[in-house]
N, CA, C and O of each residue as an XYZ file, in Angstrom:
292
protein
N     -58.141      5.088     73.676
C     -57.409      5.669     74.776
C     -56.246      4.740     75.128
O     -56.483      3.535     75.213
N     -54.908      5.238     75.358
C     -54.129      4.650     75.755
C     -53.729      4.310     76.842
O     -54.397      4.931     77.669
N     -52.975      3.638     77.356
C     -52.902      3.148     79.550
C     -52.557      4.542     80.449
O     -51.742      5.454     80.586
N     -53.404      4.165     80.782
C     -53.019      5.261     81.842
C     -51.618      5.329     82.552
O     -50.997      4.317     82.878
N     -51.136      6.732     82.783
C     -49.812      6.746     83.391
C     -50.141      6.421     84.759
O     -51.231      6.258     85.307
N     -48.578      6.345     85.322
C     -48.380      6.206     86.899
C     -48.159      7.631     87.433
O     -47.223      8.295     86.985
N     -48.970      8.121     88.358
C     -48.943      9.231     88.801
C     -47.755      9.753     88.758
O     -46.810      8.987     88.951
N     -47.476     11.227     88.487
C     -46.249     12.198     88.275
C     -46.132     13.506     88.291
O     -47.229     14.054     88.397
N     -45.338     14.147     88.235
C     -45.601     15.837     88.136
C     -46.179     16.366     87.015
O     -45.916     15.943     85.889
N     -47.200     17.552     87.303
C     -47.558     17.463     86.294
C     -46.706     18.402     84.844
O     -46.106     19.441     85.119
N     -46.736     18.078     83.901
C     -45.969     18.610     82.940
C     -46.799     19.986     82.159
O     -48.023     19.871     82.099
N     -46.309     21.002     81.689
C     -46.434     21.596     80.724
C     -47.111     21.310     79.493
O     -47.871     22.150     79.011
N     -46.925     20.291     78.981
C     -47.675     19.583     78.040
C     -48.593     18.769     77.878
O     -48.983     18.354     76.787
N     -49.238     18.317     79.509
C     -50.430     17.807     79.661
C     -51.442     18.947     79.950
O     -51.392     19.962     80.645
N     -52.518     18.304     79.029
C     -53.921     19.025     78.778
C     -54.979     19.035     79.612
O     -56.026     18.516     79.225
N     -54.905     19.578     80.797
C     -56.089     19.679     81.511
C     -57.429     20.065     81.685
O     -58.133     19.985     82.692
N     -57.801     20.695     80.039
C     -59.213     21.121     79.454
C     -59.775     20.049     79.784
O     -60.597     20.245     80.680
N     -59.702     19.035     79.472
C     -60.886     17.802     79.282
C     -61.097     16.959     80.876
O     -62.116     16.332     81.166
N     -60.117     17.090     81.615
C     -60.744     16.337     82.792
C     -62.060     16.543     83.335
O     -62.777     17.501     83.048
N     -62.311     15.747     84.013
C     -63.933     15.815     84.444
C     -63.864     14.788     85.573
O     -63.214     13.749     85.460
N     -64.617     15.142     86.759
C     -64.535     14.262     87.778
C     -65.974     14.339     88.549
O     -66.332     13.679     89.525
N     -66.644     15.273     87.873
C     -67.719     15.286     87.838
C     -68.405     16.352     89.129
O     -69.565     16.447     89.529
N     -67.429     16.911     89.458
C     -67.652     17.872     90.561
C     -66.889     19.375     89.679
O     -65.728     19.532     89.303
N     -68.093     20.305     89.574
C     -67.642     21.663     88.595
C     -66.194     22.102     89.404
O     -65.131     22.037     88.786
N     -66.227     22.472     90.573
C     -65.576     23.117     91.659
C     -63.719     22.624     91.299
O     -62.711     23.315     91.147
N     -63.887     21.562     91.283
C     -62.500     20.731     91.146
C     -62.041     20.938     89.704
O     -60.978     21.471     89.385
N     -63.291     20.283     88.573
C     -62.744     20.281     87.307
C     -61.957     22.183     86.912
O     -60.928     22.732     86.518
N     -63.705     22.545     87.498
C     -62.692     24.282     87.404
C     -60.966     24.634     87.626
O     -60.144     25.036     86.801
N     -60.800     24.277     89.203
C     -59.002     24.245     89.804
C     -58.552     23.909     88.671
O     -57.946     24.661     87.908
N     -58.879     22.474     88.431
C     -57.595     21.629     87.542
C     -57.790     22.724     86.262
O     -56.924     23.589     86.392
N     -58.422     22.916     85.368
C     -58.630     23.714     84.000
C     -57.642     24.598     84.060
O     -56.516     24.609     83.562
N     -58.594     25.808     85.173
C     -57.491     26.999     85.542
C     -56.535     27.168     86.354
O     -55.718     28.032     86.036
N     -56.351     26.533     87.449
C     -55.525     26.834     88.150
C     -54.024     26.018     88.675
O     -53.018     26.361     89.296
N     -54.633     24.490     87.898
C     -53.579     23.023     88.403
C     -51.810     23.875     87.745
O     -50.801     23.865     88.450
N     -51.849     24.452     86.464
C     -50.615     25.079     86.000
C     -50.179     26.053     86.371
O     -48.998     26.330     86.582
N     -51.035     26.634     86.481
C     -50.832     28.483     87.520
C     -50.188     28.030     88.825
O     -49.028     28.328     89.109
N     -51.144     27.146     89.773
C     -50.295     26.899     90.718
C     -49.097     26.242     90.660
O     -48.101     26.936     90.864
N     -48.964     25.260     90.469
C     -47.417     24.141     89.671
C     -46.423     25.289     89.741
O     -45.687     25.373     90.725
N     -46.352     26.248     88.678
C     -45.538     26.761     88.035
C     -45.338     28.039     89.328
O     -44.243     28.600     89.307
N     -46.372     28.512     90.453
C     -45.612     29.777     91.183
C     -45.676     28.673     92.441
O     -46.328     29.059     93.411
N     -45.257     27.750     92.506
C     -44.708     26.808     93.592
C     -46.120     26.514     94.742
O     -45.954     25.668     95.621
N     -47.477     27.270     94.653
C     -48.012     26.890     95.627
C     -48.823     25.951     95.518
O     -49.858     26.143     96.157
N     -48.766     24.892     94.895
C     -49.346     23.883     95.059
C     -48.487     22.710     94.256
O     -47.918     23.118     93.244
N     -48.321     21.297     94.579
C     -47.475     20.713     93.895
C     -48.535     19.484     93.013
O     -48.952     18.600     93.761
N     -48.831     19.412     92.030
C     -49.837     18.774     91.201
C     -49.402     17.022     90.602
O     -48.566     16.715     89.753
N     -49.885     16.546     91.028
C     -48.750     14.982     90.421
C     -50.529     14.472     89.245
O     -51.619     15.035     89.351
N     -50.356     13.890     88.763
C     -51.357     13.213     87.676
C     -51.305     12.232     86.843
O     -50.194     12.004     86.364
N     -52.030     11.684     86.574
C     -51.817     10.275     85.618
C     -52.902     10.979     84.457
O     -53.969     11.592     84.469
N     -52.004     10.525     83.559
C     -52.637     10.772     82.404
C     -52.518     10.010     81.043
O     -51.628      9.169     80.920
N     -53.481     10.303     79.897
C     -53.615      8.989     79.210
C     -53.783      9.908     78.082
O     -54.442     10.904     78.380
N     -53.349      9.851     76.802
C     -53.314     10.742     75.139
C     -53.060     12.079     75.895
O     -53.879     12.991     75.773
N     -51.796     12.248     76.782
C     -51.510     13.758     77.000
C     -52.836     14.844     77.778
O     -52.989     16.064     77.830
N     -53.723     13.505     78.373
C     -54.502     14.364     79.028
C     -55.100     13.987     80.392
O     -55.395     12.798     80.507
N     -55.277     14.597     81.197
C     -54.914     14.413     82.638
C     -56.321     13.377     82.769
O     -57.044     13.373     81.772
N     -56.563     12.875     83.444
C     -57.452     11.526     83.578
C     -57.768     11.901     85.131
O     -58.898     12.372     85.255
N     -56.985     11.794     86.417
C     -56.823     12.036     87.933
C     -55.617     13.009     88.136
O     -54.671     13.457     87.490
N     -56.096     13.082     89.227
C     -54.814     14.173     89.714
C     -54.841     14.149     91.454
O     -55.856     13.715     91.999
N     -53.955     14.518     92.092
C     -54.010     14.984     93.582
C     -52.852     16.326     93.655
O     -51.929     16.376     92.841
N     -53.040     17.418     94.763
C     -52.487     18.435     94.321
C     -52.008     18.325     96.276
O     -52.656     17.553     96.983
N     -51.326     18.833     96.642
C     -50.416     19.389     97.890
C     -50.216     20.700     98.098
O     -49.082     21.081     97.809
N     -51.015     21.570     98.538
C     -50.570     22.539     98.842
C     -51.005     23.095    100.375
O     -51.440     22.209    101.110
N     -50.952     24.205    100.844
C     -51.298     25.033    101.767
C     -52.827     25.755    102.110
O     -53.096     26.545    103.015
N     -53.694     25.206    101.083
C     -54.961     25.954    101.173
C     -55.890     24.886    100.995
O     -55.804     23.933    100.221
N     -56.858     25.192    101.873
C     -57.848     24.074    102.103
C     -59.437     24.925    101.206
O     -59.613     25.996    100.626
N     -60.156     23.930    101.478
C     -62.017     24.477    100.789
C     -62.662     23.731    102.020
O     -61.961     22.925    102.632
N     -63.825     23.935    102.372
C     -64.598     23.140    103.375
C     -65.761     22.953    102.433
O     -66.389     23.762    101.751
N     -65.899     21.213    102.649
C     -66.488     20.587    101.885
C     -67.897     21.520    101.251
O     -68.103     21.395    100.044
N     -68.920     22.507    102.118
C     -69.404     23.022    101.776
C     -69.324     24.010    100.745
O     -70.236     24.812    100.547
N     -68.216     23.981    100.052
C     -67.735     25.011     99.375
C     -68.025     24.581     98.035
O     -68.234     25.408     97.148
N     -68.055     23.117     97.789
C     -67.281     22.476     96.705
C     -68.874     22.154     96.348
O     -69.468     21.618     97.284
N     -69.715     22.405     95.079
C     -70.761     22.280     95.012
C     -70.964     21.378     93.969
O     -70.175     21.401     93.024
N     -71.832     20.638     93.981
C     -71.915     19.007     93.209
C     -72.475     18.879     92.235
O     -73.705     18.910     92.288
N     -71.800     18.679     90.934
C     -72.554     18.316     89.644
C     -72.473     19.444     89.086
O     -72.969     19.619     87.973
């Protein structure tokens, strides 16, 4: 694995299949939805990533989950 990047927008060409953070709920967003959103402006996605594949991420948008939502493991 190569160094990890310094957090950034996320690109088109980073691979978000493989992240894992170990919470289904999140890895799900990032899989399906981190580019979907990016790309129709409602959420803004920045990420560090390492061999073109997202490692962390934090996203900005307008819509919240309450922690109960987000189910573990």
């Amino acid at each position: 694995m190569t160094e990890l990047s310094h957090p950034r927008a996320l690109r088109d060409s980073d691979e978000v299949n493989d992240f894992d953070c170990g919470f289904d709920g999140i890895n799900e967003w990032v899989a399906k939805y981190a580019h979907k959103a990016a790309d129709r402006g409602t959420a803004v996605v920045y990420v560090a990533v390492s061999d073109k594949t997202v490692r962390g991420f934090y996203s900005l948008s307008s819509y919240s989950m309450m922690r109960d939502e987000i189910k573990s493991g």
